[in-house]
N, C-alpha and C positions, 0 to 999 in steps of 0.2 A: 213775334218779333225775333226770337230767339232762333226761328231758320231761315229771316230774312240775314239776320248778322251773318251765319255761315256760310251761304251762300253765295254772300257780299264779299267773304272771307276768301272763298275759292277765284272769285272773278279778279280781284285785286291778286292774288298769288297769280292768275295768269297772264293779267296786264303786265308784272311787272317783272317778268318773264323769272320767276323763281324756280319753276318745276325743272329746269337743265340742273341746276345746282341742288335741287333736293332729290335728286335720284341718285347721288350716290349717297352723301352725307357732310354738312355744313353746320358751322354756327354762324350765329346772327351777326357777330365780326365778321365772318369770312364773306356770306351774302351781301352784306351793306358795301364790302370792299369791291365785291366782283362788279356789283351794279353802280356802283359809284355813290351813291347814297350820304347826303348829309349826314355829321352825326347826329340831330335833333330831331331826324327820325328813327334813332334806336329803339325809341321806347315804343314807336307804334307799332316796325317791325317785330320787335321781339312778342307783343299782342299777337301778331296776326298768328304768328309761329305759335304761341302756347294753344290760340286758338283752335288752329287746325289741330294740334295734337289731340287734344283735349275731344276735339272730333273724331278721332281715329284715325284722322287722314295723313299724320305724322307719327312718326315713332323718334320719342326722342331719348337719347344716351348720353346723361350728362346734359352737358351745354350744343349738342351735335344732335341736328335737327335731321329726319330724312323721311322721303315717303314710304306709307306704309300699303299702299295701295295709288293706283292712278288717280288724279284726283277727277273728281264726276262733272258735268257739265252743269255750270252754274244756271237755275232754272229763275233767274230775277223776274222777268217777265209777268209768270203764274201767279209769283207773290205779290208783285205789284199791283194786279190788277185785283186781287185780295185786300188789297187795305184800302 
C-alpha cells in the first residue's frame, strides 16, 4: 500500500504540473499561487510535498520545496493489477 501512495504521489505531482516549479525551488504558498489552487487544498498539497520528500524525490529547506532528482515514471498499472 505504502508504494501504491507513492507512486500515486508522483502521478498527481505530474497531473498537476508541479515538477516546472520544483525544479528550481518553492513553497507550498508559492505553488498553490502559480497553479491557482484553492486555499482548502493546502493541507493536501502540503502532504503531497512532505510526501515526496520523505521519498527522496524532494529536498526540502526550511518551508522551500525542490527536486532532488527527476521524478520516475509513475508505474500504477503493475500495482494495480497487484491488488
Amino acid at each position: 500500500m505504502e508504494r501504491y501512495a507513492l507512486e500515486l504521489s508522483i502521478d498527481l505531482a505530474e497531473r498537476l504540473a508541479l515538477v516546472p516549479l520544483l525544479d528550481a525551488s518553492a513553497t507550498a504558498e508559492e505553488i498553490a499561487a502559480a497553479r491557482g489552487f484553492v486555499s482548502t487544498f493546502d493541507p493536501a498539497l502540503r502532504w503531497l510535498l512532505a510526501r515526496l520528500a520523505v521519498a527522496g524525490l524532494l529536498v526540502r529547506d526550511g518551508e522551500r520545496y525542490r527536486l532532488a532528482t527527476p521524478l520516475p515514471t509513475p508505474a500504477l498499472a503493475p500495482l494495480r493489477a497487484e491488488i
